[in-house]
C-alpha positions in Angstrom: 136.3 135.5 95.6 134.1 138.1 97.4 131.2 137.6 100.0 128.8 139.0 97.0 129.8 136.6 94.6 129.7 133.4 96.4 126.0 134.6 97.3 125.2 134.6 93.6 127.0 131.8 93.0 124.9 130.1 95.7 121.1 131.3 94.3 122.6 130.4 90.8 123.4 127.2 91.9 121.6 124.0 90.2 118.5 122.0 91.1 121.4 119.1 91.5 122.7 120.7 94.4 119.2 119.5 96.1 120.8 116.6 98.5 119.9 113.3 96.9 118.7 111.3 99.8 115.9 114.3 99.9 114.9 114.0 96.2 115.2 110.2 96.7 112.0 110.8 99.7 110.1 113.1 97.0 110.5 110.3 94.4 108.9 107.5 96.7 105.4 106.0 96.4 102.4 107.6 98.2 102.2 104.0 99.6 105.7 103.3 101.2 104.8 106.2 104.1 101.9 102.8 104.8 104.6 100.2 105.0 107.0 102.0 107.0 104.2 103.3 109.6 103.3 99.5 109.6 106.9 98.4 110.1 106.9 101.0 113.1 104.1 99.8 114.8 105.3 95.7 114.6 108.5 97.2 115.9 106.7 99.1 118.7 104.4 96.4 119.3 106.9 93.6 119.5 109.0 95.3 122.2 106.2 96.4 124.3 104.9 93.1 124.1 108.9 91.6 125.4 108.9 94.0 127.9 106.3 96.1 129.8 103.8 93.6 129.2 105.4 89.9 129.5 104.4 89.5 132.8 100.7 89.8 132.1 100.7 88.6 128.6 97.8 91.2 128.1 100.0 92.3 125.4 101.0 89.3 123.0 103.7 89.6 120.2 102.7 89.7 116.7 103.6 85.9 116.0 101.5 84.9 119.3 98.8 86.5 117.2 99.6 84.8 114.1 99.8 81.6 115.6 96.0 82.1 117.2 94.7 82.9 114.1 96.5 79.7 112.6 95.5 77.3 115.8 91.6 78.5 115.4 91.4 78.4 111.7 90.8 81.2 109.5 87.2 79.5 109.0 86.4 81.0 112.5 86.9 84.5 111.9 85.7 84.6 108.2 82.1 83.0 109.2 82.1 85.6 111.9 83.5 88.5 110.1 81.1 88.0 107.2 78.1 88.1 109.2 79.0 91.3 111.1 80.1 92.6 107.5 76.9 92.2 106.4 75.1 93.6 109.2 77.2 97.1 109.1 76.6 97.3 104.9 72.7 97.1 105.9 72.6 99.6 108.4 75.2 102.0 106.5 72.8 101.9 103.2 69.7 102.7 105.5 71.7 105.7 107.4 73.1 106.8 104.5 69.2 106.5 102.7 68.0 108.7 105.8 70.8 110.9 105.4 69.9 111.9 102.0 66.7 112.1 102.3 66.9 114.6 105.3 69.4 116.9 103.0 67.0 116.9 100.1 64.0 117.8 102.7 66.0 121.0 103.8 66.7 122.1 100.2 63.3 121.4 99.2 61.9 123.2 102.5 64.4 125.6 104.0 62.1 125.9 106.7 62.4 122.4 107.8 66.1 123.3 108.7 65.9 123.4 112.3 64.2 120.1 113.1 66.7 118.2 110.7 69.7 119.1 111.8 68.0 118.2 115.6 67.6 114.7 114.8 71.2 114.1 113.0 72.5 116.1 116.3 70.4 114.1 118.5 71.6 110.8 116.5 75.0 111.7 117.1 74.7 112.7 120.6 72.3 109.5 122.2 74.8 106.8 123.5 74.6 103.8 121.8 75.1 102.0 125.0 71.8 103.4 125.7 69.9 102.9 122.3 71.1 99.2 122.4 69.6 97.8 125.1 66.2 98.9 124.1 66.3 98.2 120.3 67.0 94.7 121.1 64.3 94.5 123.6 62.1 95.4 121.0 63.5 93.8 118.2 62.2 90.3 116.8 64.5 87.3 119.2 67.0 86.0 117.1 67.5 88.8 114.6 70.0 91.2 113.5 68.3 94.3 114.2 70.3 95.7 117.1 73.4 95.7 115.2 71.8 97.0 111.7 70.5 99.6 113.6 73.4 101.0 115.6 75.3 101.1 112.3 72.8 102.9 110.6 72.7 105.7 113.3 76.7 105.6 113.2 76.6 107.3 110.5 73.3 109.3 110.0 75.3 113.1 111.5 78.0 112.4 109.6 76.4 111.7 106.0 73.9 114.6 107.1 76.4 117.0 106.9 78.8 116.0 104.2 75.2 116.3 102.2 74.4 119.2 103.1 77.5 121.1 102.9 78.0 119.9 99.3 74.2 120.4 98.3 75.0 124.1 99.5 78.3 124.4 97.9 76.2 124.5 93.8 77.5 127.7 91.7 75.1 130.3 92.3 75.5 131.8 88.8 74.7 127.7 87.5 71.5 128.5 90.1 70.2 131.5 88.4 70.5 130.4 85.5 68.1 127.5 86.5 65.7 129.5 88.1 65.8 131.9 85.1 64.9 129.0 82.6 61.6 128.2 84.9 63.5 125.5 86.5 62.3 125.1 90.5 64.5 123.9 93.4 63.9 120.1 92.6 65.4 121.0 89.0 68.5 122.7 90.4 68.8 120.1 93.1 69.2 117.4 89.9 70.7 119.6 87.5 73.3 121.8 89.3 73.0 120.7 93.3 73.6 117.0 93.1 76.8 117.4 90.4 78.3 120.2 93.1 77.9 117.7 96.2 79.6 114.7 94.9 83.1 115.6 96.5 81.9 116.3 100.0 79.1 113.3 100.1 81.8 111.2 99.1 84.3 112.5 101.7 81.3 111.7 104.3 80.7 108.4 102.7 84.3 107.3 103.5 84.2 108.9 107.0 80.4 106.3 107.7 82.3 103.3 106.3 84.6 102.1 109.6 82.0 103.8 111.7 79.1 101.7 110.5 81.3 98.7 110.6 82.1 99.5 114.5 78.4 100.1 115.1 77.4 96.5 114.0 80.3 95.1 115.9 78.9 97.0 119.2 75.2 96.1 118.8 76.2 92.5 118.4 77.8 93.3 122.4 74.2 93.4 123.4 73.4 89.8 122.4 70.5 88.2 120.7 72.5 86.6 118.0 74.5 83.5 117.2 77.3 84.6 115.3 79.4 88.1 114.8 82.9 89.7 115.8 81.4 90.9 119.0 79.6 87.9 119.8 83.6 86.2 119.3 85.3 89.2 121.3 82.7 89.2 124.2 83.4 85.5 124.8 87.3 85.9 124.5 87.1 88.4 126.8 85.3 86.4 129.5 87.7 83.8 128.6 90.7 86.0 129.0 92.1 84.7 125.6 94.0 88.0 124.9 96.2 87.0 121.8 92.5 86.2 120.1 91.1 89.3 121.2 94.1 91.6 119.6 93.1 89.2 116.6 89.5 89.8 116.1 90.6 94.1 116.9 93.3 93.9 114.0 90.5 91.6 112.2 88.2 94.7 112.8 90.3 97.4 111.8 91.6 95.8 108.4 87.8 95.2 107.4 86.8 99.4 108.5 89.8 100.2 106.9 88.8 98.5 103.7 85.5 99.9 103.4 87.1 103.6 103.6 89.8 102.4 100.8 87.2 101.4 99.0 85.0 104.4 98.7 87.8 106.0 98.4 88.3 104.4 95.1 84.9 104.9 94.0 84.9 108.4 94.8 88.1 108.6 92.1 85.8 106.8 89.6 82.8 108.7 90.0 84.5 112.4 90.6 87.8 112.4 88.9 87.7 116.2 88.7 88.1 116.3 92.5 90.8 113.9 93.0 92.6 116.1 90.5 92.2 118.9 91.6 93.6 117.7 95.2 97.0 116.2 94.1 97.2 119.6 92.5 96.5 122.1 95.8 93.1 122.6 94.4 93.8 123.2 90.7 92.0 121.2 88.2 
């Protein structure tokens, strides 16, 4: 047999001839790539922990972990977990509020643009090492305001601009047509503006969940309460109980992790057209 013909043999050859361990990757779940990343890092983590790190112990292994979580009682981390929980869902509904409402000013008043975007800059930029310190001072003894507040401005830049850029990305021939009916920029902002944004305030939303969740957790560092994660990990700290500490992190993580899951799956609810329209390269 010729060169030429085993060439067209070869481009006529069957969608069969694909290897199967590579059609058998295609054919897995979205979520098995999660379980095998998380099978990685026990792995990682476990040997690192046997090795580098025995000496110290600064590192524990996974079941060391466990085992603190077991010897302390879930009770512990739950009555702390839900207070800081609740402090981060405060503050991300107030930054997200603010947010908004600075994206609707600068559609409503394009000239207000500039000072805007200066304070969700400037809210982005201050450290909240910084800001702590002197909301608590000023805050009521014995209240939650410090950590409220730091997770409220944990996400203010980020909603800002998701808002913003979605509030900007309305048809413009769906615009006209609003303007041509008599319709003025609060109509188009309901009728056309607020449809169009959907996708990209909900990709911001996701993006403020962990970080409102970490902004409690750090303004509960600064003190003035009785209960919280960072109340828990400051004093583990001091007390150098490092297999409690990698608990309350992982404890931390799972909960910031939920809250982007979870608006995840809203956003899929609320805007199906866009979750479509990614699993299909951008056509719905």
């Amino acid at each position: 047999m010729s060169t030429t013909s085993l060439g067209a043999a070869a481009r006529q050859a069957p969608p069969a001839a694909v290897p199967a361990a590579r059609r058998g990757l295609r054919d897995l779940p979205p979520w098995s790539g999660g379980i095998v990343g998380a099978v990685v890092v026990l792995a990682v983590w476990t040997v690192l922990a046997l090795t580098v790190f025995r000496a110290s112990g600064i590192v524990p292994t996974p079941w060391a972990v466990v085992g603190r979580v077991v010897s302390d009682g879930p009770d512990v981390y739950w009555a702390n977990l839900s207070v800081t929980t609740w402090s981060a869902l405060q503050g991300y509904l107030w930054g997200n509020l603010a947010a908004f409402a600075l994206a609707v000013v600068v559609l409503l008043v394009p000239a207000s643009e500039g000072a805007a975007t200066q304070v969700a800059v400037i809210s982005y930029c201050v450290p909240m090492t910084a800001v702590g310190p002197i909301v608590l001072i000023v805050s009521e003894p014995g209240s939650r305001t410090t950590s409220v507040f730091l997770a409220a401005l944990s996400v203010v830049f980020t909603s800002v601009v998701g808002c913003l850029l979605g509030l900007r990305a309305a048809d413009r021939t769906a615009l006209d047509v609003v303007r041509a009916y008599g319709g003025t920029r609060w109509t188009q902002l309901v009728k056309v503006r607020s449809v169009a944004a959907l996708p990209n305030v909900f990709a911001a939303l996701k993006l403020a969940a962990p970080a409102a969740f970490l902004g409690a957790v750090l303004g509960e560092y600064f003190g003035g309460v009785d209960s919280g994660l960072g109340l828990l990990i400051t004093a583990a700290q001091t007390q150098l109980r490092y297999s409690q500490l990698w608990a309350l992190a992982i404890a931390s993580g799972l909960v910031a992790g939920a809250g982007y899951l979870l608006v995840g799956l809203v956003a899929r609810l609320v805007t199906p057209w866009s979750s479509t329209g990614q699993r299909t390269g951008g056509v719905s």
